[in-house]
C-alpha positions, 0 to 999 in steps of 0.5 A, spaced: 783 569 331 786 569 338 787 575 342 793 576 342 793 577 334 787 581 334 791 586 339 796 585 333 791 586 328 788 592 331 796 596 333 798 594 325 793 598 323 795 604 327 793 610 323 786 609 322 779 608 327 776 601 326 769 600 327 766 592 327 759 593 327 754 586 325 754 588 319 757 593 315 756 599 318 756 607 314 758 612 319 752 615 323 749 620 320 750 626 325 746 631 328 749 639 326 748 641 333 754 636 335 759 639 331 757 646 333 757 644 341 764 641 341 766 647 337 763 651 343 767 645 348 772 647 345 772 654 346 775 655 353 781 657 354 783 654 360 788 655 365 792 648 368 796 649 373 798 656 379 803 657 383 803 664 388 810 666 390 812 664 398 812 673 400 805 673 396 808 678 391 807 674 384 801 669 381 804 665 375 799 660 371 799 655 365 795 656 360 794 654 352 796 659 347 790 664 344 793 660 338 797 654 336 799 649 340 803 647 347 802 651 353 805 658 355 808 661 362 803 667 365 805 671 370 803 678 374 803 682 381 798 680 386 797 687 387 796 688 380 794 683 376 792 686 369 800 688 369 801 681 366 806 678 361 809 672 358 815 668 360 818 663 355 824 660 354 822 660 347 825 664 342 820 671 337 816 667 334 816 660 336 811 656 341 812 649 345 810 646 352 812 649 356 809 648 364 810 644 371 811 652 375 815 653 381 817 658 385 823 658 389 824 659 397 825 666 396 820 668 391 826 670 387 827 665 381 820 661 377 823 654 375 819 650 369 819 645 364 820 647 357 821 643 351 823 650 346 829 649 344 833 646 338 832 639 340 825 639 342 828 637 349 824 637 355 829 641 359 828 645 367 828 653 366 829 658 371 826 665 371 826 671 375 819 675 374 821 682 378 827 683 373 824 681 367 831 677 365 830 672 359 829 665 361 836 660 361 836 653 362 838 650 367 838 643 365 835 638 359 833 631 360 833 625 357 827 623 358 820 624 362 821 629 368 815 631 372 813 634 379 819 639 380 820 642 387 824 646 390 829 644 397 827 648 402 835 652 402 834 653 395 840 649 393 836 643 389 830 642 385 827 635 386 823 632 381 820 624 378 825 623 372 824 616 367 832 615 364 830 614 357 823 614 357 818 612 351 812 614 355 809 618 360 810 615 367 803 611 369 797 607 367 793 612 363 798 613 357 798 608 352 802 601 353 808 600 350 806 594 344 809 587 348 815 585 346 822 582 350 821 577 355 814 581 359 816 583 366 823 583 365 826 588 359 823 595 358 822 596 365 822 605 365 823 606 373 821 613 376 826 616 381 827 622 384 833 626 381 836 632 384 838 638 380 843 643 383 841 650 382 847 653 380 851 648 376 844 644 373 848 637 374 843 631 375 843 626 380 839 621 381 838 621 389 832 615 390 835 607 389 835 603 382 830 599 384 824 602 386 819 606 382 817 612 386 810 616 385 810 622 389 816 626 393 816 630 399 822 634 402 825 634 409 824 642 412 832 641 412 833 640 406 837 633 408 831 628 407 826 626 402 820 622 404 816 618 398 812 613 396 815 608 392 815 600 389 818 595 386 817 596 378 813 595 374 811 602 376 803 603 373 803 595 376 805 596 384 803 603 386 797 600 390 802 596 394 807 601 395 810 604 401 812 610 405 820 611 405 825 616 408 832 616 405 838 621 406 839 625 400 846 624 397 847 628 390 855 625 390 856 622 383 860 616 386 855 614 392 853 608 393 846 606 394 843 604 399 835 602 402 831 607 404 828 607 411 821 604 410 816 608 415 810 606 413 808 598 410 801 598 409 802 590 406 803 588 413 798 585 417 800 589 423 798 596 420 792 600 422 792 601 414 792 594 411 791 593 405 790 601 403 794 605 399 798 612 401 798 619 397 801 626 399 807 625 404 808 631 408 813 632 412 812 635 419 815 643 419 819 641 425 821 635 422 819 630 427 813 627 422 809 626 417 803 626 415 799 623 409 793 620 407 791 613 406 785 610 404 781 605 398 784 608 392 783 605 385 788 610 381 794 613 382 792 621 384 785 620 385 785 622 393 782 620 398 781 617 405 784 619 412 789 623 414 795 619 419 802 621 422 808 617 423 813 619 427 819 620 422 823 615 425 818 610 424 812 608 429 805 605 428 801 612 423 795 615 427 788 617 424 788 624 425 781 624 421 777 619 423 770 618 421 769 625 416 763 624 412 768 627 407 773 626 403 780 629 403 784 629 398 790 634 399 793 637 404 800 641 408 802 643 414 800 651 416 805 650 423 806 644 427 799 642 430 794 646 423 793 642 417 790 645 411 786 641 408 781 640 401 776 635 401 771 633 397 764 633 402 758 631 398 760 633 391 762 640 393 769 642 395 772 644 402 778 647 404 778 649 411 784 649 417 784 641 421 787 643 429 791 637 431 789 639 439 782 642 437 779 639 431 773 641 434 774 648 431 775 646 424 769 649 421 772 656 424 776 658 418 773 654 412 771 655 406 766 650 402 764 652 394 761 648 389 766 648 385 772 644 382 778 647 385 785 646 384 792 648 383 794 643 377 799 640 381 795 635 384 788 633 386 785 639 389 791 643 391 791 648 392 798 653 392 798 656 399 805 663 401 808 664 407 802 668 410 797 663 408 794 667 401 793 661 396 791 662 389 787 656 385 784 654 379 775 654 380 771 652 375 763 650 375 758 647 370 756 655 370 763 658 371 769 657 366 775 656 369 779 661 372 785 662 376 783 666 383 788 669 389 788 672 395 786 670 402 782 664 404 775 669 405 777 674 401 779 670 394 779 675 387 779 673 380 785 674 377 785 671 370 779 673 365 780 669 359 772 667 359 768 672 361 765 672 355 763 665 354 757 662 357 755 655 357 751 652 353 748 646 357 742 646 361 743 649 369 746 644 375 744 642 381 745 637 387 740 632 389 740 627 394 737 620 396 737 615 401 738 609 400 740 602 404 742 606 410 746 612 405 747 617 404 747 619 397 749 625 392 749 626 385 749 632 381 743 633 375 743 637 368 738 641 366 736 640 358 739 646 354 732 651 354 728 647 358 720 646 359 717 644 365 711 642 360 715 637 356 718 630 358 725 629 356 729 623 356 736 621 361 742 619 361 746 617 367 753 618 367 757 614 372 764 616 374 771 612 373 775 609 379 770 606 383 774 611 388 772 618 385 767 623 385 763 628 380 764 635 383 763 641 378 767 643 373 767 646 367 767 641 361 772 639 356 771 637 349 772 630 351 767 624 354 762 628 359 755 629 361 754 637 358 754 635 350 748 631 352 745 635 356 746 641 350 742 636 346 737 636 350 737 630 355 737 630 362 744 628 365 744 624 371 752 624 375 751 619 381 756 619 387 754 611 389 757 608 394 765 606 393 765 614 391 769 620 395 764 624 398 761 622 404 768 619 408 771 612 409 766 607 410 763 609 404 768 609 399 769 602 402 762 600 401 763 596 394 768 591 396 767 584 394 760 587 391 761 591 385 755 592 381 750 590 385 750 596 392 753 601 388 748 599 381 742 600 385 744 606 389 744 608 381 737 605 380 734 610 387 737 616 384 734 614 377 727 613 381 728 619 385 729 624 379 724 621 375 719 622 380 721 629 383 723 632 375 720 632 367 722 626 365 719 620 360 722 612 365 721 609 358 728 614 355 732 612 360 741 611 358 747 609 361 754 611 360 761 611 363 767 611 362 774 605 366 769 603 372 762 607 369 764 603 362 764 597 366 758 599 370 754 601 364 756 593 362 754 590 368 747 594 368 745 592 362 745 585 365 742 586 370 736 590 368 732 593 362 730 599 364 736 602 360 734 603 352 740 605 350 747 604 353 755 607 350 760 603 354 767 607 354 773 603 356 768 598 360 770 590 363 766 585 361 769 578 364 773 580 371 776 573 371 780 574 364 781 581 366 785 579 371 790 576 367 790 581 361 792 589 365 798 591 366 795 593 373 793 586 377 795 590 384 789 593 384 784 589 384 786 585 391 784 590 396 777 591 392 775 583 391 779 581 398 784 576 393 786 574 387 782 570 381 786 564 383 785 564 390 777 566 390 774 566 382 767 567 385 768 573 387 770 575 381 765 571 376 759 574 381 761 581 378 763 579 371 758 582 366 760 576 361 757 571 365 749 574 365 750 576 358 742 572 356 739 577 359 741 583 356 736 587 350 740 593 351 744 597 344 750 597 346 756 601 344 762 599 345 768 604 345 776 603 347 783 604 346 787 599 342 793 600 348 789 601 354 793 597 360 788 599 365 781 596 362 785 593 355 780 593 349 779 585 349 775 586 354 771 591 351 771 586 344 768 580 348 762 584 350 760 586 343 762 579 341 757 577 346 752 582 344 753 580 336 752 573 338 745 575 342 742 579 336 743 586 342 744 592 337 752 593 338 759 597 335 766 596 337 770 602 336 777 600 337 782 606 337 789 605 335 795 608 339 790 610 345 791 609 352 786 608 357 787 616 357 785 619 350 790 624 348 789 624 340 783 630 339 780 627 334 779 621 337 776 625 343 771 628 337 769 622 334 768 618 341 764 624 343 759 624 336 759 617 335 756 617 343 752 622 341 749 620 335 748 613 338 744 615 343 739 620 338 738 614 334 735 610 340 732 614 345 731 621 341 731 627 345 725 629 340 
């Protein structure tokens, strides 16, 4: 059977999971403990997004319901933040999602996305907290709108709006199933669109024919700056631009090409072949700032922070040789930034002096944490007189939203005070290797004994160009259910990694597999030798680049004894020609498959596939267009014909980003149970 109808096959059968195992497989037996720790996983209640208001008076968040499903609208005083209640635009009794919170300029009115109304629409709400006045719609969107953020006068709230869209905008959601001419029909283009603030008229204020990802207004309200490209969207955002256009929200006005400010494309920028996120506008208007660095996804940040002169001009490195991360910023005045980094696999937030930077670490603040606002990665929500409120979490602390000012941070939401982790304790290690510095965070066995030998698994993060910093775990795919069985879990930041600046991250070009597996091997000898651990029970797992990694592992060494695959890549040459997403591969091999395939076999699992004596499970969703499930069946037909103990389980109508729950479940127990079958924690 080719492919493409094995794809058909597998989207047909769209109500069920598909296992193809070498023989006909019963399901695995599963150990009690698992469902009992996914239920505990599932216990938190976890806030998602914060906004504190421009006169630092308010805090609202997002966070799920005590019950039912969808998300709900919290907000209180900053000076009292017992004195909480619920903002909806739901009627007595009913529940939606309602969330993506905004504060106006004057602090007055709280815009949010709601789809509680009588069609199940997504509209844009407003609401004014101080007057307790029920929520009214502003306007209903038909289609996906995402991002809302207010124009610095009041009069506009800008937001990313897909006309007649079938599907979150971005690779992760699940691909549409082809059909039409490939390319050329279906195409869903995100565009900034305006929405008056008084009268909720829509105007879509970006061109027709450029996909934009993320947008930043002017400080007079009269410009925006973007980063936009050509469609297909989830394709293009690694060659795309920085534009600045004139807002123009008459119905009847004729479009016209926006200003290209920055072309990292061209051979003649100082950021060539990068990518850039988190435009920013200057207060005074006369630039922008934004960070550029080697990205592998869309809102995995990180790099260095450039200006431009608004009107055009060659960006300057505001940030060079940090041996750290940034991945969020804003403007405090005309010459301070406030920046949030990932530094080692912690988190940084600290105050960047364009005319003094040697005075950075004066007003900083570094928490081993995952920090954020829900808006972005690691943003934080900052008010006029500089008091923030962000979300915290660790591998001990659940998350939380927390606010004030910068040194002076209180808890604000107590939803998980009660709730205690049922994994082992977390700590950071670190070893050289090659020249590198290298971070890593390890997990503890639950209960652990020094007396005792346990086994590992090394769990190695998506991207290449992300990072492991602390968080508390979902019920989904991590490290933390491993550990509650009583592993060890490894969680290596090898080179291409955030963390440890630019010149690491870009380590791993044209080389994949091979300096990052054996910064892995040094953390797996370090740890091996430093803690209780048995060498000859070792695994490894990973999910998009780690499923990848865990493939390519298994070719090139033995020392693993049990491996589970999620969303991996096995032939990179045939990958290139199947993803929805060929733009991103050429700043990491230096050229595309046609031009030089060598580079591309040299990295490709499939092609060491004599070596591997592994069991494998092989994990993926049947509509991924990041790492399609092809992939994945080729490496477990390879593994079949080799006689390596092997399963494929194909999931239907999941994406590269699992969204259905009991998909999440299975793919966690199944992992699980693969790994008590072949190197047991007892």
């Amino acid at each position: 059977m080719s492919f493409r109808k094995l794809a058909v096959f597998f989207t047909c059968l769209s109500c069920s999971v598909i296992v193809l195992a070498q023989a006909p497989a019963a399901a695995p037996q599963k150990d009690p403990r698992i469902g009992q720790i996914i239920t505990q996983l599932e216990a938190v209640r976890a806030p998602h997004q914060t906004a504190i208001s421009p006169d630092s008076k308010w805090v609202a968040w997002v966070v799920k319901p005590q019950e039912g499903r969808g998300s709900v609208i919290e907000v209180a005083p900053l000076d009292n933040p017992s004195a909480t209640y619920q903002i909806t635009a739901c009627p007595e009794g009913k529940q939606g999602d309602e969330n993506e919170i905004a504060w106006s300029p004057d602090s007055k009115k709280l815009a949010f996305f709601s789809d509680c109304n009588n069609e199940h629409q997504q509209g844009l709400y407003l609401a004014e907290p101080a007057a307790k006045a029920p929520a009214h719609r502003l306007t209903s969107f038909h289609g996906y709108a995402d991002s809302p953020q207010w124009s610095p006068d009041g009069k506009f709230i800008g937001l990313l709006y897909v006309e007649g869209a079938t599907r979150p905008s971005g690779a992760l959601a699940a691909m549409k199933p082809p059909a039409g001419v490939i390319g050329v029909e279906g195409l869903e283009i995100q565009r900034v669109a305006a929405v008056d603030t008084t009268s909720g008229n829509l105007q879509r204020v970006t061109p027709s024919n450029l996909h934009v990802y993320e947008f930043n207004w002017s400080p007079d309200s009269k410009k925006l700056a973007y980063v936009a490209a050509p469609p297909p969207g989830e394709n293009n955002w690694w060659v795309a631009k920085l534009y600045t256009d004139v807002v123009d929200v008459r119905p009847d006005h004729i479009e016209e090409q926006p200003k290209v400010v920055v072309d990292p494309t061209s051979g003649h920028s100082p950021i060539f072949g990068l990518q850039i996120a988190v435009p920013r506008w200057s207060p005074d208007g006369s630039q922008i700032a934004f960070i550029s660095g080697l990205m592998s996804d869309q809102g995995s940040t990180g790099g260095d922070i450039y200006l431009v002169p608004s009107s055009g001009g060659e960006p300057k490195d505001v940030t060079p040789g940090r041996k750290a991360s940034p991945a969020w910023f804003l403007w405090i005045d005309d010459h301070t930034l406030g920046i949030a980094e990932i530094a080692g696999g912690s988190a940084h937030l600290f105050g960047h002096d364009l005319n003094s930077p040697e005075n950075d670490d004066e007003n900083s603040l570094t928490l081993a944490e995952g920090v954020g606002s829900g808006q972005q990665m690691m943003s934080v929500s900052v008010a006029d007189d500089k008091q923030i409120a962000l979300i915290r979490s660790s591998f001990s602390n659940p998350p939380e939203v927390w606010a004030g000012k910068l040194h002076d941070l209180k808890q604000i939401t107590h939803y998980n005070d009660n709730l205690k982790p049922v994994w082992g304790k977390a700590e950071s290690v670190s070893w050289q290797n090659e020249g590198f510095d290298v971070q890593g965070w390890l997990l503890y066995p639950t209960n652990y004994d020094p007396a005792k030998k346990y086994p590992l698994i090394v769990m190695v993060h998506g991207g290449p160009s992300a990072a492991v910093t602390p968080h508390w775990p979902g019920a989904g795919f991590g490290g933390a259910p491993f550990s509650a069985l009583g592993y060890f879990v490894l969680m290596p930041n090898p080179r291409g990694s955030y963390g440890q600046g630019e010149k690491f991250t870009q380590a791993n070009r044209k080389d994949f597999g091979y300096g990052d597996l054996r910064d892995i091997l040094a953390g797996v000898d370090t740890v091996t030798k430093k803690y209780s651990i048995d060498p000859e029970r070792v695994g490894i797992t990973g999910w998009s680049y780690g499923g990848f990694m865990t493939m390519f592992a298994v070719t090139q060494t033995n020392r693993f004894h049990a491996a589970v695959s999620g969303a991996g890549i096995a032939n990179w040459q045939s990958y290139y020609g199947e993803n929805s997403i060929d733009q991103w591969m050429i700043p990491f091999f230096g050229a595309s498959v046609y031009d030089d395939p060598a580079v591309y076999a040299k990295s490709s699992a499939i092609d060491f596939i004599h070596k591997v004596k592994t069991p494998t499970l092989v994990v993926v969703g049947d509509r991924d267009g990041e790492c399609p499930m092809p992939q994945s069946f080729e490496f477990w037909h390879a593994l079949r014909d080799q006689h390596v103990p092997t399963e494929l389980v194909v999931y239907p109508s999941e994406g590269h980003h699992f969204v259905s729950r009991d998909h999440q479940r299975d793919v966690l127990e199944r992992a699980l149970s693969w790994f008590e079958k072949y190197m047991p924690a007892q």
